[in-house]
DRENPAPA-846134 format. One record per residue (C-alpha): residue in three letters; y, z, x. Coordinates in nm, 3 decimals, m for minus. Layout:
# residues N
type=ALA; Y=Y; Z=Z; X=X
...
END
This chain:
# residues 381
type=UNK; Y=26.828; Z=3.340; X=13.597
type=UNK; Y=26.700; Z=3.702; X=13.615
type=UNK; Y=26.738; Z=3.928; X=13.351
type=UNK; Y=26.667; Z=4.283; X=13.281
type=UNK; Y=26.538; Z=4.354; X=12.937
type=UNK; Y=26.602; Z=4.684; X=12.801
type=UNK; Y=26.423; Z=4.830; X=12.491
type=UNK; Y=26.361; Z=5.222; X=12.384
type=UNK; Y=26.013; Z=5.068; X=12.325
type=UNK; Y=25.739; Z=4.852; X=12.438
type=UNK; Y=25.883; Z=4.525; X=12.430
type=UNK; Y=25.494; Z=4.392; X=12.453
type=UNK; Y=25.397; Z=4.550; X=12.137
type=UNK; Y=25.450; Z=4.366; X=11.844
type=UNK; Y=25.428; Z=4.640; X=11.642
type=UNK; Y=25.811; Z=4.773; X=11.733
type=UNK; Y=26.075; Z=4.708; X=11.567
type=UNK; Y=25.896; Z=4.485; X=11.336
type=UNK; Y=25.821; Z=4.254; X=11.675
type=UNK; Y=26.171; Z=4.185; X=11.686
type=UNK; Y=26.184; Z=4.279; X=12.054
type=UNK; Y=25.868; Z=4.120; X=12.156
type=UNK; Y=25.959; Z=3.785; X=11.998
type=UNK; Y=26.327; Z=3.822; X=12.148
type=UNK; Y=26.166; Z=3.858; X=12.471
type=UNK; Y=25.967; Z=3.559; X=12.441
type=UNK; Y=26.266; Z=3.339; X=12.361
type=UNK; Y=26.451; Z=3.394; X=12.676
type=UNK; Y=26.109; Z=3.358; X=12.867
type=UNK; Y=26.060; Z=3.004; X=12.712
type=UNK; Y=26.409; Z=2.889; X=12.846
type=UNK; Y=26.259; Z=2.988; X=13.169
type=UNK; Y=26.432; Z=3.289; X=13.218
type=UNK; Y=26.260; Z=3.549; X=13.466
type=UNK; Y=26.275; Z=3.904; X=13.273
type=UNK; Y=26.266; Z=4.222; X=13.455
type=UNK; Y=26.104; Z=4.417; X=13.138
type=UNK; Y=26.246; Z=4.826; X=13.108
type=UNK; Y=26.095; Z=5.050; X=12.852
type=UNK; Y=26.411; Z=5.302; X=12.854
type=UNK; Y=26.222; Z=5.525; X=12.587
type=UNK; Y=26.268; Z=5.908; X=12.629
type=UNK; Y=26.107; Z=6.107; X=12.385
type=UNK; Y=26.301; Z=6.429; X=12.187
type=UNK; Y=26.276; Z=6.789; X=12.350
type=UNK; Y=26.102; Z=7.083; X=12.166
type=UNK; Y=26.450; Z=7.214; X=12.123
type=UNK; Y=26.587; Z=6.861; X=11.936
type=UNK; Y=26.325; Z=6.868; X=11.707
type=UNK; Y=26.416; Z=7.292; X=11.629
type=UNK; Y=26.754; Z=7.160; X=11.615
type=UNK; Y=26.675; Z=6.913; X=11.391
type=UNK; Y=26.475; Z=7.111; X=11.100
type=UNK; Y=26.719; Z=7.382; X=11.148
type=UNK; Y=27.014; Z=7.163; X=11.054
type=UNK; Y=26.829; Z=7.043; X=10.787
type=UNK; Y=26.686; Z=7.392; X=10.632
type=UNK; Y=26.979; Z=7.567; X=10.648
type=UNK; Y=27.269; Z=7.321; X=10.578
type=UNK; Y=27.077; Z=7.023; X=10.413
type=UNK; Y=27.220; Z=6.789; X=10.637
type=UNK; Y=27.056; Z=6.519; X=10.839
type=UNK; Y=27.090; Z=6.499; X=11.215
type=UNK; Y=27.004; Z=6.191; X=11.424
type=UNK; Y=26.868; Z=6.312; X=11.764
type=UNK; Y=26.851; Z=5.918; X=11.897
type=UNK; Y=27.218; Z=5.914; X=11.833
type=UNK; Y=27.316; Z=6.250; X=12.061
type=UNK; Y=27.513; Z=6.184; X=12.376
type=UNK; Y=27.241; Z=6.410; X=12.595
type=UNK; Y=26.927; Z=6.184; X=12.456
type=UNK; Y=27.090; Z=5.845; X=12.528
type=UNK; Y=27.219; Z=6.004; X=12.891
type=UNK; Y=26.818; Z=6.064; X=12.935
type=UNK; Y=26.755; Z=5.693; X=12.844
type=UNK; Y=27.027; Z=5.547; X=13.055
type=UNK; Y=26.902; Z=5.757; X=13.360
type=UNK; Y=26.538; Z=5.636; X=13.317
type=UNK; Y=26.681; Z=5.265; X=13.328
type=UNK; Y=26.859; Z=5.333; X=13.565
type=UNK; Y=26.598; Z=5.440; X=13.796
type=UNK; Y=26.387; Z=5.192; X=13.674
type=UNK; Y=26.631; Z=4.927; X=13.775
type=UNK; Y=26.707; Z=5.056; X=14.109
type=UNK; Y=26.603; Z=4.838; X=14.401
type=UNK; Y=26.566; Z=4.556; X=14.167
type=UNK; Y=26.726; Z=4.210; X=14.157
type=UNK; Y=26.851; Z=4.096; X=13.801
type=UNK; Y=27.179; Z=3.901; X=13.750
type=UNK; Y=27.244; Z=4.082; X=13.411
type=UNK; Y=27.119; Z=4.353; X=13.150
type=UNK; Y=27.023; Z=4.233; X=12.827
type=UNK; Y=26.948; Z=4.524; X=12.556
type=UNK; Y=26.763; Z=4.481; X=12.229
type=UNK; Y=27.007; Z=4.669; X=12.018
type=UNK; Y=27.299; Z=4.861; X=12.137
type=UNK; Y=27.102; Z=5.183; X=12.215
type=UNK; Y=26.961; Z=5.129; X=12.561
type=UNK; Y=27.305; Z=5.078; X=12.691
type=UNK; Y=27.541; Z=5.290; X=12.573
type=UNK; Y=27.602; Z=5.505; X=12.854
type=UNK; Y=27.461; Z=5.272; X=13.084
type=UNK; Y=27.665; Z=5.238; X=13.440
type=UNK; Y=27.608; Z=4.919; X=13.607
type=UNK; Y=27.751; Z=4.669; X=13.819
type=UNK; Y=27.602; Z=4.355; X=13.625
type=UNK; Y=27.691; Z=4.220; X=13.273
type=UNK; Y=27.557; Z=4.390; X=12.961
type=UNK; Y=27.466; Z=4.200; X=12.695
type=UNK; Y=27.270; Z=4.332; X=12.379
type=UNK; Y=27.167; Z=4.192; X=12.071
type=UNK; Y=27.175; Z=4.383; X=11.773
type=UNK; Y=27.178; Z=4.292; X=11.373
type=UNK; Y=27.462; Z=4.591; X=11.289
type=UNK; Y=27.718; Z=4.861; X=11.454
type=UNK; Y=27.649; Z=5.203; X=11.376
type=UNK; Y=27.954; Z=5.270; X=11.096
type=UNK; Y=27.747; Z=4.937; X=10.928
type=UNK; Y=27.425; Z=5.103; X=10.945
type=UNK; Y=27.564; Z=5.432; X=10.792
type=UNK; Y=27.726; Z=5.258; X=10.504
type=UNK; Y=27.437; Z=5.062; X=10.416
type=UNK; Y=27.158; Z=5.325; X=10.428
type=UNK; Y=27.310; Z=5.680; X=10.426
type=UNK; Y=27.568; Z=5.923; X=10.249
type=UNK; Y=27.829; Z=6.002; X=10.526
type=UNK; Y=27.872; Z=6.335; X=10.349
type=UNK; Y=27.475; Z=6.404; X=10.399
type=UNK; Y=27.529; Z=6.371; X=10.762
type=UNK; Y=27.557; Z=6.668; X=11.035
type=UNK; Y=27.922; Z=6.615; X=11.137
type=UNK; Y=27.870; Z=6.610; X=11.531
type=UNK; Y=27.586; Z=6.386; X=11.491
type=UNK; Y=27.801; Z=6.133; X=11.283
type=UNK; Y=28.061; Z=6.142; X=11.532
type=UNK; Y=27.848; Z=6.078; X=11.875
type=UNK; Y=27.645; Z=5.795; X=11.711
type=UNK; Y=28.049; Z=5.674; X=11.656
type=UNK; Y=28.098; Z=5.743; X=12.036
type=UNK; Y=27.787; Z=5.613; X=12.155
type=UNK; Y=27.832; Z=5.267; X=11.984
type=UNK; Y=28.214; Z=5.259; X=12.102
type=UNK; Y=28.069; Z=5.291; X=12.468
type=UNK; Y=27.797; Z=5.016; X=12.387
type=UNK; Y=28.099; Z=4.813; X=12.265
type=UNK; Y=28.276; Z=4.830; X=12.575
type=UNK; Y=28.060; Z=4.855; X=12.791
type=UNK; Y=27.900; Z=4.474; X=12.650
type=UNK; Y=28.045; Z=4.155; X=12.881
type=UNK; Y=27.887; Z=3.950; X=12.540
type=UNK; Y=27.730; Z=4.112; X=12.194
type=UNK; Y=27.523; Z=3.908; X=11.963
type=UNK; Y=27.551; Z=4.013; X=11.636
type=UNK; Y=27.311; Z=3.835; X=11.358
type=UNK; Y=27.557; Z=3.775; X=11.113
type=UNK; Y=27.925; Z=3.746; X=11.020
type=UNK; Y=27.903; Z=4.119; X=10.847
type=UNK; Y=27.781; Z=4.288; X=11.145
type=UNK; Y=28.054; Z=4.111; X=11.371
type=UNK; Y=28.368; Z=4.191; X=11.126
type=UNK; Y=28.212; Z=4.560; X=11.090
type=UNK; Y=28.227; Z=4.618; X=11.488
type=UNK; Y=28.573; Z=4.413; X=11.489
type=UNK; Y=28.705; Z=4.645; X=11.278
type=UNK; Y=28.598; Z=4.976; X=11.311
type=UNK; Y=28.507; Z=4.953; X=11.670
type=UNK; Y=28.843; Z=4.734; X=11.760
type=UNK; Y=28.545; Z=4.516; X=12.021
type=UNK; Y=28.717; Z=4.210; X=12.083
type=UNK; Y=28.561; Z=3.911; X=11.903
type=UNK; Y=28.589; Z=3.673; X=12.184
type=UNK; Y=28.297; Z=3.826; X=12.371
type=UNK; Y=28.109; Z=3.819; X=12.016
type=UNK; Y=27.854; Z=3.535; X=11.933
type=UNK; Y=27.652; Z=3.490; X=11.581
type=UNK; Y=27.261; Z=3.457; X=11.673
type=UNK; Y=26.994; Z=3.572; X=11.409
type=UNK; Y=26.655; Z=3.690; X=11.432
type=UNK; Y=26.378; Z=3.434; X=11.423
type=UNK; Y=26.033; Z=3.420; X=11.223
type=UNK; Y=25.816; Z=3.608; X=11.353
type=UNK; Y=25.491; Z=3.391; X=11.249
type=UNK; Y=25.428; Z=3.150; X=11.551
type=UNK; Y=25.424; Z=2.804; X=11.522
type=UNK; Y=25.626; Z=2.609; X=11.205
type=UNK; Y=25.539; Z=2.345; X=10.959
type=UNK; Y=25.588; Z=2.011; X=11.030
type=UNK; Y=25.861; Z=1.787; X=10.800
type=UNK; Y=25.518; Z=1.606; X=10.658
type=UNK; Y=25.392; Z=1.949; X=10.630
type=UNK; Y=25.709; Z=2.066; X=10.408
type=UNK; Y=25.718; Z=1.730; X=10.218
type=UNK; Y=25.347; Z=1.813; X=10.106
type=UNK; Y=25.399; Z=2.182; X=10.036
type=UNK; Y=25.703; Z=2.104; X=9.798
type=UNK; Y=25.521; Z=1.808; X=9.573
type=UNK; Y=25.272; Z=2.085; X=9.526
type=UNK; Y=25.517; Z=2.329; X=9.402
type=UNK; Y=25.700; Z=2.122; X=9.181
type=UNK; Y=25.374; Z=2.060; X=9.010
type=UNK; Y=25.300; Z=2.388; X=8.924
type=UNK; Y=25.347; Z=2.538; X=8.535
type=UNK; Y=25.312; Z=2.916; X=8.688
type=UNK; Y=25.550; Z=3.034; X=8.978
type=UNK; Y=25.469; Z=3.242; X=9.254
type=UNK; Y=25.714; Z=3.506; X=9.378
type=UNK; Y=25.676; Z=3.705; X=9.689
type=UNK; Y=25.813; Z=4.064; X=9.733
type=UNK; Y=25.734; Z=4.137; X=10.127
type=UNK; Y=25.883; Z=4.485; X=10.207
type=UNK; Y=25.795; Z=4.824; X=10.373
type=UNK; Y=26.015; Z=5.073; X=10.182
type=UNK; Y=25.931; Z=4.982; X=9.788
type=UNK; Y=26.228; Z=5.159; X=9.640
type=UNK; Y=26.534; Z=5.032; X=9.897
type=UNK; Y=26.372; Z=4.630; X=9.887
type=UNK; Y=26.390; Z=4.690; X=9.477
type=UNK; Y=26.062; Z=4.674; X=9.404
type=UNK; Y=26.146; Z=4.802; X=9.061
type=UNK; Y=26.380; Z=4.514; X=9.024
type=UNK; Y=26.127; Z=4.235; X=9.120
type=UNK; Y=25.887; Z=4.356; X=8.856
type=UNK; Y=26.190; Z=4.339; X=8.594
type=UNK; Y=26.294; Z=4.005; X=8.671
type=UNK; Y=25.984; Z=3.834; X=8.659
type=UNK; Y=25.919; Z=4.047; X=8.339
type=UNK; Y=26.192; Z=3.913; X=8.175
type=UNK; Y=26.070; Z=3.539; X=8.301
type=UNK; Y=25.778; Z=3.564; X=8.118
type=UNK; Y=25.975; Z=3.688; X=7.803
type=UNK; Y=26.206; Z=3.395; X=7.804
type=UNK; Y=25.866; Z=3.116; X=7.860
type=UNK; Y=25.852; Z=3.096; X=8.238
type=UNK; Y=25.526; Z=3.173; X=8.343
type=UNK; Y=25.561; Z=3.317; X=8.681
type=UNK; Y=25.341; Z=3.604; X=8.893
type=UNK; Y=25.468; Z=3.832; X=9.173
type=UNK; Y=25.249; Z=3.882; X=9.505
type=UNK; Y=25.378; Z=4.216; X=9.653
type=UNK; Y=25.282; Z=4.289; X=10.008
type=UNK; Y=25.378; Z=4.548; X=10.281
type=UNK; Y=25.430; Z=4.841; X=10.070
type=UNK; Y=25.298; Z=5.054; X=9.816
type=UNK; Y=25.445; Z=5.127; X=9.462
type=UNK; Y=25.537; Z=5.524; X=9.398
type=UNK; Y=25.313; Z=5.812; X=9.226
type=UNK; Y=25.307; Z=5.690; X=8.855
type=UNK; Y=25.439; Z=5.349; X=8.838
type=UNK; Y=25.153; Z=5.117; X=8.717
type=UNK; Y=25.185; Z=4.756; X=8.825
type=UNK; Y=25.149; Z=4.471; X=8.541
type=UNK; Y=24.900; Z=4.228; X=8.509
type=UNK; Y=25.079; Z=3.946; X=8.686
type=UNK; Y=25.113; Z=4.125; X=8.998
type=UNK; Y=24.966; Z=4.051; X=9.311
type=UNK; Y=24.909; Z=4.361; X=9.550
type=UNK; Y=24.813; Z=4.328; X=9.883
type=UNK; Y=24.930; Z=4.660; X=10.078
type=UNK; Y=25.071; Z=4.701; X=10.454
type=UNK; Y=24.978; Z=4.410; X=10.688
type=UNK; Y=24.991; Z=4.416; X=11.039
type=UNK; Y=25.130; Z=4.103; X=11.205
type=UNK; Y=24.935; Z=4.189; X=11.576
type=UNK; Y=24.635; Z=4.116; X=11.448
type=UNK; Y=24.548; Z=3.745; X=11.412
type=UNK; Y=24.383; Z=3.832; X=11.026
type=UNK; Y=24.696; Z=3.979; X=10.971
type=UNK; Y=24.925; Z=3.654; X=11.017
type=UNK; Y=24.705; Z=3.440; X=10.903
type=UNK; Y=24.737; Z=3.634; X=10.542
type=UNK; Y=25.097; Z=3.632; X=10.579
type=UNK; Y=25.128; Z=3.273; X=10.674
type=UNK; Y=24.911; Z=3.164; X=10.340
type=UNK; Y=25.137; Z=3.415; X=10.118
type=UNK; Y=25.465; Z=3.226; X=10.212
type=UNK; Y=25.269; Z=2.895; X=10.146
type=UNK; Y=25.145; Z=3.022; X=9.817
type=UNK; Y=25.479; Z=3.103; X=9.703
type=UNK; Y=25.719; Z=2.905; X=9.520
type=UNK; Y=26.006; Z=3.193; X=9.531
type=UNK; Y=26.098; Z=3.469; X=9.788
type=UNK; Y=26.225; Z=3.753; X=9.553
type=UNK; Y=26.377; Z=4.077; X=9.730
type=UNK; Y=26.611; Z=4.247; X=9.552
type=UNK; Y=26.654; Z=4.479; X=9.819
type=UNK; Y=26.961; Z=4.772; X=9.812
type=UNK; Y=27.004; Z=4.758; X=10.172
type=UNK; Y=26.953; Z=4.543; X=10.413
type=UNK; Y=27.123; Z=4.425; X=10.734
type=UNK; Y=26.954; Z=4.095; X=10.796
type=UNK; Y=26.603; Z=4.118; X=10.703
type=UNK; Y=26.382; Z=3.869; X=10.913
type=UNK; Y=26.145; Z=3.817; X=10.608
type=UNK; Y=26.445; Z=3.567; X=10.524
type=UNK; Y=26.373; Z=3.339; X=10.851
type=UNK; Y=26.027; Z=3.369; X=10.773
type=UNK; Y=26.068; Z=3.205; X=10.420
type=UNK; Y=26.331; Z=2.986; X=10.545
type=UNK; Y=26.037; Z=2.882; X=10.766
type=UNK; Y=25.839; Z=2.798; X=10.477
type=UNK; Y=26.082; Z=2.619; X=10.272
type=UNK; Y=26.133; Z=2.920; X=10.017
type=UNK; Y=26.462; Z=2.976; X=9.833
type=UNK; Y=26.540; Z=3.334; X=9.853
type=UNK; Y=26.686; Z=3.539; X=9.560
type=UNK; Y=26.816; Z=3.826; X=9.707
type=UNK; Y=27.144; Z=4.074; X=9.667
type=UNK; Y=27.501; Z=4.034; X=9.851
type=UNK; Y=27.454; Z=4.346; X=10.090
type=UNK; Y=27.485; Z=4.389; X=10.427
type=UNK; Y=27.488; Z=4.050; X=10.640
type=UNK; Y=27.210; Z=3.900; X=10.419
type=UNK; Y=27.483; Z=3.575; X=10.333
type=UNK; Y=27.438; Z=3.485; X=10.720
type=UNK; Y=27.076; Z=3.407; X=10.650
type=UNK; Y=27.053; Z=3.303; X=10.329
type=UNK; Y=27.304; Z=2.997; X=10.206
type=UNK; Y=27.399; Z=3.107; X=9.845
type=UNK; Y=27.383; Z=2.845; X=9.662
type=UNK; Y=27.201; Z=2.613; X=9.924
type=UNK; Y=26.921; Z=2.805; X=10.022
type=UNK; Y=26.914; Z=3.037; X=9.785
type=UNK; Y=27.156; Z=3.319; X=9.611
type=UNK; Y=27.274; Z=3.655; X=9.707
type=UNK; Y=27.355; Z=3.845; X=9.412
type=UNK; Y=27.521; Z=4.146; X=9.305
type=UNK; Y=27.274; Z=4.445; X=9.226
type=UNK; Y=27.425; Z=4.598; X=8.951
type=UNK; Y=27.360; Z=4.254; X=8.751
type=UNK; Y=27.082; Z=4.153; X=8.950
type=UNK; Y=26.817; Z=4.109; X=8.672
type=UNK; Y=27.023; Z=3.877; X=8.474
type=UNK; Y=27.220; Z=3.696; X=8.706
type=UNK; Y=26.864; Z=3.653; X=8.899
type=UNK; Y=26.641; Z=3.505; X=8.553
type=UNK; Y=26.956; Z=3.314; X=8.457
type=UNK; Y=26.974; Z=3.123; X=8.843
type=UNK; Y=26.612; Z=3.094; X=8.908
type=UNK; Y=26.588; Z=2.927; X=8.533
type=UNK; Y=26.804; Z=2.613; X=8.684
type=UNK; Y=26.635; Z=2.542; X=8.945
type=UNK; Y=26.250; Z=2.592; X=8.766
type=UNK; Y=26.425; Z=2.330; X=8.518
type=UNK; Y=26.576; Z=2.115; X=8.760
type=UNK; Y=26.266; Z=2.001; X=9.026
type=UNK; Y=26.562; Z=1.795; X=9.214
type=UNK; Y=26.773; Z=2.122; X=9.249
type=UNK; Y=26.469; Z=2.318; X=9.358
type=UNK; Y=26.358; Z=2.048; X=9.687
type=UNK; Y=26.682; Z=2.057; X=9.767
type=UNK; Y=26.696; Z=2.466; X=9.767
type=UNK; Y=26.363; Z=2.425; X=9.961
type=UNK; Y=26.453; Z=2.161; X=10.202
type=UNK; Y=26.794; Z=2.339; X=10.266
type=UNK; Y=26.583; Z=2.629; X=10.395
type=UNK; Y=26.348; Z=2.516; X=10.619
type=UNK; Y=26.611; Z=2.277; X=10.786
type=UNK; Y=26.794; Z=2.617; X=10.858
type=UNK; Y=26.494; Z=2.726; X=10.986
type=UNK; Y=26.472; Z=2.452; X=11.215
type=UNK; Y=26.857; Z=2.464; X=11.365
type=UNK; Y=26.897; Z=2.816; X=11.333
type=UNK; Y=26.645; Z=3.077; X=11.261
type=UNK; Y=26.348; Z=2.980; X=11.524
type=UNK; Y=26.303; Z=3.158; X=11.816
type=UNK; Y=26.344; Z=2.837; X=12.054
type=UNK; Y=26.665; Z=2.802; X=11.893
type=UNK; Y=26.790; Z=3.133; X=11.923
type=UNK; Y=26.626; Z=3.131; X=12.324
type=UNK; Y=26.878; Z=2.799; X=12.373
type=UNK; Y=27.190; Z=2.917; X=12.228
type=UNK; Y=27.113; Z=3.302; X=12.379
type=UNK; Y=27.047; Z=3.098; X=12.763
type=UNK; Y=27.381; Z=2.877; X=12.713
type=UNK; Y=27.593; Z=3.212; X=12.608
type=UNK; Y=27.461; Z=3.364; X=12.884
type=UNK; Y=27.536; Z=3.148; X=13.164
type=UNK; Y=27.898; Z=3.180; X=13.104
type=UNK; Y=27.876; Z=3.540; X=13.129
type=UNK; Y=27.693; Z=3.517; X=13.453
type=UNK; Y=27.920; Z=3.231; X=13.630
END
């Protein structure tokens, strides 16, 4: 099978969209797929970037350029030309983007972890948005919608969100997360090891990994594991990936390591031995749609206490592989949970081995590459 891989960046740079692309990419390469790569990126015109400040200085509203009909009509044209001449049997986008007013005679297929309407209600005021911007990012996912032979949404949220604001027809919908992004896995031997070692432990380990400190709830991590410590729980908190605000001093039994990058090979090999460190993934994050730091501590056997947002149940079991709780209570409902399973060291290997068997089924890139290939061939034939 050939495929043509759209992105609006460079699919061989690990760097975008936090290697999501690149990794993708990979997948459908290691289930011998051919890809046709297409960097569709167009960049924003002198006059969308006046536009932009404009709207914002004198109205206070945010516009979204990548969202206008005229900038995705550039991107579709420079696939399009890009494609011409070429033999592919179908178009597979990373994220809904690169295809929404994309003509073609061959499937579309993208992949994507949220519809636009999702995004919005996760991240954004609606009433802080320009009103013609809010309504051609509607437009322009609509088309996407329609224009898609098969979407893969990364979890059940996403899919219901598209269902029913964007009326797309769930039988050409498929569940398929976002793998770890950290090479290689453990071994079962490897787990079995790593989890006799934690249970031995007095002191806990909980990582925070995160870009944007104040939407992951950094301020939230540092309260729960506070309030461990008050109630007799020993327990630290390695943050990494971001940096705290102006004025906020971090306590003694945190951890700080600040951004690192995952394309250099120092870089993952100080993110691999953080998630092995760790006893706990904590991100009490405000929103999220499904964050891949969740594969990546499935990968390592953590149970994840995180909040109920966005599709973040698809990727983390509550009550199996972790919990996804509310945020309002989060503090207490997070000391109270993570109390029964320090207490209970057969809970806890269960949480743990819960995870990284998910990790093996579900949230791997070879497994997402199978199930992607399999999908795919019925939309081809």
């Amino acid at each position: 099978m050939r495929v043509a891989f759209l992105t609006n960046y460079d699919s061989t740079d690990v760097r975008n969209w936090s290697g999501l692309g690149y990794y993708m990419a990979q997948s459908l390469e290691r289930q011998g797929i051919e890809l046709v790569r297409v960097d569709c990126s167009v960049k924003f015109t002198l006059a969308q970037q006046i536009k932009r400040r404009l709207i914002k200085l004198c109205w206070g509203k945010i516009q979204q350029p990548e969202r206008e009909t005229a900038y995705l009509q550039r991107m579709a044209d420079k696939a399009s030309r890009q494609l011409a001449g070429r033999q592919y049997d179908l178009i597979f986008a990373a994220g809904s983007l690169p295809v929404s007013f994309l003509r073609s005679d061959k499937p579309i297929v993208f992949h994507t972890d949220a519809a636009y309407d999702g995004l919005i209600r996760l991240y954004l005021d609606k009433d802080k948005l320009w009103d013609r911007s809010f309504a051609q990012g509607n437009t322009a996912e609509q088309r996407a919608i329609q224009n898609a032979a098969l979407i893969f949404y990364t979890s059940e949220w996403a899919r219901q969100n598209a269902v029913t604001h964007y009326r797309a027809n769930p039988e050409k919908i498929r569940q398929l997360g976002f793998g770890a992004n950290l090479g290689a896995g453990l071994s079962s031997a490897q787990m079995r090891r790593l989890i006799d070692r934690r249970k031995q432990q007095s002191t806990k380990n909980f990582l925070f990994l995160g870009v944007d400190w104040v939407r992951k709830g950094g301020d939230l991590a540092i309260e729960t594991i506070t309030r461990l410590n008050e109630l007799g729980m020993p327990a630290t908190l390695t943050i990494a990936g971001c940096r705290p605000p102006a004025g906020v001093t971090l306590p003694s039994f945190v951890n700080h390591h600040p951004f690192i990058s995952k394309d250099e090979q120092a870089g993952m090999n100080r993110l691999r031995d953080l998630y092995e460190n760790a006893d706990f993934f904590l991100l009490p994050t405000r929103a999220d749609c499904t964050p891949v730091v969740f594969s990546e501590a499935a990968a390592y056997g953590l149970p994840v206490i995180t909040t109920d947002v966005g599709g973040c149940r698809s990727v983390v079991i509550d009550k199996v592989t972790g919990y996804c709780l509310s945020r309002e209570r989060f503090v207490e409902e997070a000391t109270r949970r993570i109390a029964t399973l320090w207490r209970d060291e057969e809970l806890y290997a269960s949480f743990c081995w819960q995870a990284f068997h998910l990790y093996q089924q579900e949230l791997n890139w070879d497994s997402i590459g199978k199930k992607a290939l399999a999908s795919l061939q019925q939309v081809v034939t």
